[in-house]
C-alpha positions in Angstrom: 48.7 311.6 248.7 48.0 309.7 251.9 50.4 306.7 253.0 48.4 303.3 253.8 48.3 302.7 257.6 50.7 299.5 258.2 48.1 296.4 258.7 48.6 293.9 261.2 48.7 290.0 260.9 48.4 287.7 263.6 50.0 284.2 263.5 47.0 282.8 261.4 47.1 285.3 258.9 51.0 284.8 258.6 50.6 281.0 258.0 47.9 281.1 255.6 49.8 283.7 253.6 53.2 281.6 253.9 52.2 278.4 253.7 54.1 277.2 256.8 53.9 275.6 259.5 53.6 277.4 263.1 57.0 275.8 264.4 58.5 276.0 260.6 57.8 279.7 261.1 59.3 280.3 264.7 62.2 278.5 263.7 62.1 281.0 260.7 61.6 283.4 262.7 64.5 282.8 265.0 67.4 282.1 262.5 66.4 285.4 261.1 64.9 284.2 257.8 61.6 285.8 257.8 60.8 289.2 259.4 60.4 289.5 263.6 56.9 290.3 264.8 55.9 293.4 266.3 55.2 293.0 270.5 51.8 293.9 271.0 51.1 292.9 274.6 53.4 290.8 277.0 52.2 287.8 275.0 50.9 289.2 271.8 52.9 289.3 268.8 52.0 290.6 264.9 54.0 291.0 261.9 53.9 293.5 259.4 51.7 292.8 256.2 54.8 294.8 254.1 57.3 292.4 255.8 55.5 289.6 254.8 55.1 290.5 251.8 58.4 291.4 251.2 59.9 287.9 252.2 57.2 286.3 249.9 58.5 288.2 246.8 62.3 287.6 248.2 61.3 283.9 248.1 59.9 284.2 244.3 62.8 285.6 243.5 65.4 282.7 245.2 66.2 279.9 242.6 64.5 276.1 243.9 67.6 274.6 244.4 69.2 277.1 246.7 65.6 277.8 248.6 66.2 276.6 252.3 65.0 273.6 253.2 61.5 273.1 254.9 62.8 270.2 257.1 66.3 269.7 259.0 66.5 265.9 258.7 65.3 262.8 258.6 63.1 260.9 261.2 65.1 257.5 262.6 63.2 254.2 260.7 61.0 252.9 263.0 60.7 249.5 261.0 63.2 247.0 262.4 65.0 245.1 258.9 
């Protein structure tokens, strides 16, 4: 039986998958939450489809209240009281 050939997914593909946004996922990305991308080029970066699926069904399988959360605070009030 022949292994699949590991597909490729570009940032779009990623974020449509995800559900994320970009900076959401670099940020991600860089506490070591969700996989690393794979260097393509100097500037051109991939991920894994089995790495991204793999954190998806890791994140079905995390509880709501102990899921990180999207945002890291509050924006100041702008409204003066």
């Amino acid at each position: 039986m022949q292994e699949r050939p590991t597909r490729l997914l570009r940032i779009v593909h990623v974020l449509d998958r995800v559900g994320v946004s970009k900076s959401e996922w670099q940020r991600r990305v860089k506490l070591g939450e969700a996989p690393a991308p794979v260097a393509l080029g100097p500037k051109l970066r991939a991920w894994r489809e089995s790495d991204v699926e793999r954190y998806l069904d890791a994140l079905a399988t995390v509880p709501p209240g102990e899921r990180t959360p999207v945002s890291r605070g509050q924006r100041p009030s702008t409204a003066s009281t």
